[in-house]
N, C-alpha and C positions, 0 to 999 in steps of 0.2 A: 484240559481246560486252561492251557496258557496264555496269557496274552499274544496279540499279535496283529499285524496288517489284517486290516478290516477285509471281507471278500469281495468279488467284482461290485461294488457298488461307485455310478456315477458322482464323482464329489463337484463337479466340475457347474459353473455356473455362467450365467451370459456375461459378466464382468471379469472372469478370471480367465481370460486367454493367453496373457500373455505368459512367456515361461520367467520370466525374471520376478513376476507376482507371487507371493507369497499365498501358498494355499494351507488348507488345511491336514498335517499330519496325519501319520499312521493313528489310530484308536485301538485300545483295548476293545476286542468282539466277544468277550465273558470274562464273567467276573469267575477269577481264582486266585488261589493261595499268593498273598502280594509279603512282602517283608513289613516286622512291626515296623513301627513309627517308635523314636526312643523313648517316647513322650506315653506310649499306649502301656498300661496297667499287665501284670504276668496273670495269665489265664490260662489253666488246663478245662480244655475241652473233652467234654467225656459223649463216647459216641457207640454204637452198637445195637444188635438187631432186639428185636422184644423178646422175651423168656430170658435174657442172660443175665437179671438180676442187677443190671448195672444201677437203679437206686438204691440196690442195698451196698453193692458196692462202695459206692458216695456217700450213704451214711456210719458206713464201718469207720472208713477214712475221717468223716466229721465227729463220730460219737452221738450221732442223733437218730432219733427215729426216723425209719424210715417214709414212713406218713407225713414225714414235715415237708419231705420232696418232691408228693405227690402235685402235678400241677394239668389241667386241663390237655387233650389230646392237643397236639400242633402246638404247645406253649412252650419255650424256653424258660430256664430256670438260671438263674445268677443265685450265688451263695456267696456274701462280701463277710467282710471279717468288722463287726460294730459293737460297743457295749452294750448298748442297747438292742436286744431280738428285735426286731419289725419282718414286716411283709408284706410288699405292694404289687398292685397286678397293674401291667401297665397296658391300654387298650385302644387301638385305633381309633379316634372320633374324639378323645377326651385330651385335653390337656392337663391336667391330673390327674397323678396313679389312685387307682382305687387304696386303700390300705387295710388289713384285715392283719387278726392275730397273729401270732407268730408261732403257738402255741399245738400239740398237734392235734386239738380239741378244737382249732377255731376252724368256723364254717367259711368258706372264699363266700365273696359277694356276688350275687347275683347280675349275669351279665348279656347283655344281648348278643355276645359274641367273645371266641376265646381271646384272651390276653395275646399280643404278639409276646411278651415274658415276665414272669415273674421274680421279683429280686426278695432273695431270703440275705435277711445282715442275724447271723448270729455272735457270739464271743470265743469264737473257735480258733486256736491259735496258729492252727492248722493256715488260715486265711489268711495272715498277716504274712504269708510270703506269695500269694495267688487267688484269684477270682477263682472258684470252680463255677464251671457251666453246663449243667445237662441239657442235653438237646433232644430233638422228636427219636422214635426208630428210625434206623438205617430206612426200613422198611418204607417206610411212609414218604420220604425226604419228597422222591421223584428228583427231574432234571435242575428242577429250579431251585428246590431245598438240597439237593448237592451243591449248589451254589453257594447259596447263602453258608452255607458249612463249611466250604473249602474258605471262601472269604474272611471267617471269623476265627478261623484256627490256624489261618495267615496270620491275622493280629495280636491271638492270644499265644501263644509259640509253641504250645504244646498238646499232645493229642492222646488222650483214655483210651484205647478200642478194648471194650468189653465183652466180652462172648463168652458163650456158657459148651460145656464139655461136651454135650452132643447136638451140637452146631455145627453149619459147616457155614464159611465166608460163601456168602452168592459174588454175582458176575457185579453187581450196583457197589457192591462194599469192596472190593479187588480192585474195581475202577477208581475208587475214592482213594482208599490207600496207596496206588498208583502217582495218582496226581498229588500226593504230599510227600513222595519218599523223597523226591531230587531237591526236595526244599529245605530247607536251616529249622522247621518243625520236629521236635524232640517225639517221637512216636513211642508209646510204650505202649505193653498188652495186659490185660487181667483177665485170668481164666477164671470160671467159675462152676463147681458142679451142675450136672446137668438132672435130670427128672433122675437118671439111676444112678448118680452122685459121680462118678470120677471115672465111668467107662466114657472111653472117646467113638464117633461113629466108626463103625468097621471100613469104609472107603480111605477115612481120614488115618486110622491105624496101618493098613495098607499103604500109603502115602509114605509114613514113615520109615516102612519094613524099605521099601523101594528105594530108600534116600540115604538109609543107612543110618540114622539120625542114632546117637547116641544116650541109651534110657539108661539110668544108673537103678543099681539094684536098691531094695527097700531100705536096706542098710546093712552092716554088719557083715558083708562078705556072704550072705545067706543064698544068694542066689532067686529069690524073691523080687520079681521088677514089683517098683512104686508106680502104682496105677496113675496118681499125680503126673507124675514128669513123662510116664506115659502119654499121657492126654495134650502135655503142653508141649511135648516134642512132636505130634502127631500134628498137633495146630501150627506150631510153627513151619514145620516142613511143606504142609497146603499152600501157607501163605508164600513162601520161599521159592515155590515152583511158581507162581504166577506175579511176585511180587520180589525179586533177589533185590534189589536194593535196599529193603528194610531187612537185609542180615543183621545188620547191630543194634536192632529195638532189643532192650529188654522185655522178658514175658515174669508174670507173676500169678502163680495159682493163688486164688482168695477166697475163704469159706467163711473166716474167723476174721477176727481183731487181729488174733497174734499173725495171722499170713498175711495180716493189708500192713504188717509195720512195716515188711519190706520196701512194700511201692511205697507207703509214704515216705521214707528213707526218701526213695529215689526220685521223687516229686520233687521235695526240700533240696536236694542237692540241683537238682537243674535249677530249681529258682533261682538259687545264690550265685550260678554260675550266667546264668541268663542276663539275672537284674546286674552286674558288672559288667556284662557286653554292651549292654543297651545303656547304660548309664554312660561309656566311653565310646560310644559309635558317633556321637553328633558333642561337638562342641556347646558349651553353656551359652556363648555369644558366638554368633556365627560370623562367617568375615563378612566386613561389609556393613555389618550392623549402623555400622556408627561412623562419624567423617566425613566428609567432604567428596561428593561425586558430579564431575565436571561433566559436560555433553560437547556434543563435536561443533563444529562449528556451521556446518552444512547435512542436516540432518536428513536434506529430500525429500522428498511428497511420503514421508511414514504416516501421514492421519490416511492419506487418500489409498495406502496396501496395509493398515488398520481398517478401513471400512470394508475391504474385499475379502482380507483373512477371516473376523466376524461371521461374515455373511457365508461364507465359503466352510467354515466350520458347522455353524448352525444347520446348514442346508443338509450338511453331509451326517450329522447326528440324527437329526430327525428323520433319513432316510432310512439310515438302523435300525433305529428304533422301529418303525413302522415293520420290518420286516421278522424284527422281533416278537411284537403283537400278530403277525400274522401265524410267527411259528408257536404262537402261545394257543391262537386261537385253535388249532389240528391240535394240539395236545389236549385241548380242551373237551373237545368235540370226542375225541377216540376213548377218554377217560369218561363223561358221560355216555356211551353209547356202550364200552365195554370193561369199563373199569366201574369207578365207583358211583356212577350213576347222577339225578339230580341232586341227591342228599350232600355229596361230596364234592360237589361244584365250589361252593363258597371257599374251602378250605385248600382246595388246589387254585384256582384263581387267586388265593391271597397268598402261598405263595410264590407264584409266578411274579405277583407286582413285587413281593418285598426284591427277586431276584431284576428286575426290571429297572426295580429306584434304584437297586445297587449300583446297574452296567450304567443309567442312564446319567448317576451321579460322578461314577469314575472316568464316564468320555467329557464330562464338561470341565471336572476338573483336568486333564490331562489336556486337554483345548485350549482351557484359558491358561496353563502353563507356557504353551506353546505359543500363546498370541502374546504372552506381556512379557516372554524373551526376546523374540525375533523383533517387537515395537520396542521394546528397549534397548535393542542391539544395537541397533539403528540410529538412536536418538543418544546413547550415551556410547558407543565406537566401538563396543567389547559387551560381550554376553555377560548379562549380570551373576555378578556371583549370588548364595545364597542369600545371605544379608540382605542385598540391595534388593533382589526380590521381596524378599519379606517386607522391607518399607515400601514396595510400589502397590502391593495388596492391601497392607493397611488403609495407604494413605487410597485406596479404589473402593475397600469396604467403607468408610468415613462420607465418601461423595456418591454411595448407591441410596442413601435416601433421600439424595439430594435431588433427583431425577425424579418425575413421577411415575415412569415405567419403571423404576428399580422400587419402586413399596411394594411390601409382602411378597417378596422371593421365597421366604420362610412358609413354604404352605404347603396342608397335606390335601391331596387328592385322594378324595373319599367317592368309590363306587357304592350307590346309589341300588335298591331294592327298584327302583323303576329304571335301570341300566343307564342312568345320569351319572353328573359325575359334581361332588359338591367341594367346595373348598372350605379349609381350616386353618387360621393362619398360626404362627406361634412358633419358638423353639422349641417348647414344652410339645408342642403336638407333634412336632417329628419325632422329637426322644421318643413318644409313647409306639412308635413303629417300630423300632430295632430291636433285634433279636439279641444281639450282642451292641452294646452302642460303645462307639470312636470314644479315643480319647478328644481335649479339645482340638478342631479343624482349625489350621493358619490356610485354610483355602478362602480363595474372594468370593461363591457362592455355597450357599446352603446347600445342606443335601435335597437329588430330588426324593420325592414322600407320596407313593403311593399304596393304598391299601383297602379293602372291602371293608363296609360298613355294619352292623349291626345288623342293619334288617334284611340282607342279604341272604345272612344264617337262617333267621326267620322265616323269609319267604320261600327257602328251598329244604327246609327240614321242618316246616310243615305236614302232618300227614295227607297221603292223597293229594299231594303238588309233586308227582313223579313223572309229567310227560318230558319224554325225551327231548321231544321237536322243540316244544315252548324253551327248555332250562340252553339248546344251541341255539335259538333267535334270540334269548335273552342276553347269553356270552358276547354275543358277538355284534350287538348293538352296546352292549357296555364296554366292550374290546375297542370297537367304535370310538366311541367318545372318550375313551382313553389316550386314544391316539391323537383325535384333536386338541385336548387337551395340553397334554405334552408339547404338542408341535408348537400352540400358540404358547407354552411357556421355556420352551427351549429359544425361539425368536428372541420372546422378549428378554431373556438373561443374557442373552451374545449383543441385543442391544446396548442394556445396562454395561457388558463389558466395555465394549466402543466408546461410548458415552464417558464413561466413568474414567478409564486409561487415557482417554483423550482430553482430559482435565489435566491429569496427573504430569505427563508429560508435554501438554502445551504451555505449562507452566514451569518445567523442567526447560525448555527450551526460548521462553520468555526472560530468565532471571539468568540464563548459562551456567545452574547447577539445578540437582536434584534437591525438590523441596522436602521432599517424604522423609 
């Protein structure tokens, strides 16, 4: 799931023929594992298949009950480090979190649909070096919730994989693993007894004998193999055959308290070594920031391959996108028809959008990077450094409500129980979508925010609302107006770009310095 040159799609428009035109760049074509921001908060991401016990895991590691981590199917769990316990669910459609006990006695609040996540703040000291996050099962993720997962464990830096002893990794978890080994992702393992406590499957022990893996005896020179290390050399070795780049994860058998002090040991240590990397990877003031930035003298028609680049971007986004919805809607289709049916529509549909706002959010901002270099390039004689970018974005966020197509960029697209699609505006209501949410964004648009409504859940987990036919006319009339949707808000944001940058630098070129 790397980034990369978008596939055969025409980017090409009736104003852009000429070759010395500025068009629109390569695109990210999925959202995967990107590098933190220096700025993004330390998070171990805890991930693994269902039966391995991974919320007892998390709360051996916290000291809490395990009942306190308990959180709706499909909901993420954030655990922050506060003096104060709380506990808020946070829920598409609402721009405030619900808030409910913290206690393992408090009831969650009643909801028309699950929480995209839930954040636990206890006074765990554990927390004051890292966000823990538990996520869905492996099981459940599919294409789209791999996504979202590879994406947040880009940002958080480090990855739990939990599994229990007579487990074996499937083909979905070997791919996931895959696509984070080559990455700067800190990968550790926790094994956990399985239903007959510390025997490993016989295929997987097999695996071992084959590899040669090296089992220390129970102790003592006795000649007694440790069933333990048995099991964690037999898992390793699985993973190792289809996975050799993560040879230098750590594994950690976990039953007890006393066995999780290890991995916490080895959590705390990557924290400390982590938060020093990223504290020195990006300067406090970036160059540029500040001073004096001169333009050329002959800038050339740049408003007039500013209107072309815009347009030539937008065009080329929404053409993606479109063929994205279409490969959302055959996922759609083949999961109710042979997967999880009407019932489990709403909850695969939701997330595909969250994977959707992802891609759709990272090609606009990688677009509008691309449009306010090459028009800056142009207008000040030299590609701007970071600095001076950061003041042509400020000074572009400042003049987007200045425009009346740039009001309420900030909005969430809510699919509708009658396959519509309703809008919500706010900062608060996109927060309340993210699974894992950004540090603060220095990008000039908002995230895009798409996600299923309340009465979606309602109307398809219903009893006796199971026909097949109805729940794919319904997809795909809401897949529909998802895409018009999108399209008419992709336009109108490559507008507001135009607009807004063509302030910035007509002024820039007005005064013969940068105002910003």
């Amino acid at each position: 799931m790397k980034q990369g040159p978008l596939p055969a799609v025409d980017s090409s428009d009736d104003m852009a023929g000429s070759a010395d035109l500025p068009r629109c760049g390569p695109l990210p074509t999925e959202v995967g594992v990107s590098g933190p921001g220096s700025e993004e908060p330390l998070g171990v991401v805890a991930v693994g298949p269902a039966g391995a016990e991974r919320r007892s895991v998390l709360a051996v590691l916290l000291g809490l009950d395990p009942v306190m981590l308990t959180v709706p199917a499909g909901s993420w769990l954030l655990v922050r480090h506060a003096k104060v316990p709380t506990r808020s669910a946070f829920v598409p459609g609402y721009r405030q979190p619900h808030s409910y006990g913290a206690d393992r006695d408090a009831a969650g609040p009643a909801l028309a649909r699950p929480p995209r996540r839930v954040e636990l703040s206890v006074p765990e000291p554990l927390l004051r070096h890292f966000t823990l996050i538990d996520t869905p099962d492996t099981g459940a993720l599919g294409v789209a919730g791999s996504r979202v997962l590879l994406d947040a464990v880009g940002r958080a830096g480090a990855l739990l994989f939990v599994i229990a002893a007579d487990q074996a990794f499937t083909a979905a978890e070997l791919n996931l693993l895959a696509e984070v080994a080559p990455t700067p992702v800190q990968v550790v393992f926790a094994v956990t007894p399985g239903a007959a406590g510390w025997a490993p499957l016989a295929d997987s022990a097999a695996t071992t004998e084959d590899a040669g893996a090296s089992v220390p005896p129970a102790g003592g020179g006795s000649g007694e193999v440790d069933p333990v290390a048995v099991t964690v050399a037999a898992h390793r070795a699985a993973l190792l055959a289809a996975v050799p780049a993560l040879a230098g994860a750590r594994w950690f058998p976990v039953d007890d308290a006393d066995s999780a002090a290890d991995l916490r040991r080895a959590l705390v240590n990557w924290a400390a070594g982590e938060a020093l990397e990223r504290g020195s990877a990006a300067p406090p003031v970036p160059p540029g920031q500040t001073g004096r930035v001169s333009v050329v003298a002959d800038p050339g028609d740049w408003s007039e391959q500013l209107d072309r680049q815009t347009r030539s971007c937008a065009q080329r986004i929404r053409q993606h996108l479109a063929l994205e919805l279409a490969n959302v809607h055959l996922r759609a289709v083949q999961e109710i028809v042979f997967g999880v049916g009407s019932a489990g529509l709403p909850e695969l549909l939701d997330r595909e959008m969250a994977a959707l706002s992802l891609l759709a959010t990272a090609q606009c901002d990688h677009a509008v990077r691309g449009i306010v270099s090459d028009a800056a390039t142009r207008v000040l004689g030299a590609p701007p450094v970071e600095g001076v970018r950061r003041r042509i974005a400020i000074a572009m966020q400042y003049g987007l409500t200045d425009h009346r197509v740039g009001r309420d960029l900030d909005r969430v697209l809510l699919i509708t129980s009658t396959a519509g699609v309703a809008g919500l505006t706010g900062a608060e209501a996109i927060d309340a979508l993210a699974g894992y949410p950004t540090a603060a964004r220095d990008e000039v648009l908002p995230p895009v925010a798409v996600a299923l409504s309340g009465g979606c859940w309602q109307q398809w987990r219903t009893p006796g609302n199971g026909d097949h036919n109805a729940a794919r006319a319904w997809s795909q009339r809401a897949l529909r107006e998802v895409e018009l949707e999108l399209s008419r808000e992709i336009s109108r944001r490559f507008e507001v770009i135009r607009l807004s940058l063509g302030v910035v630098l007509n002024d820039a070129v007005d005064h013969g310095i940068l105002l910003a």
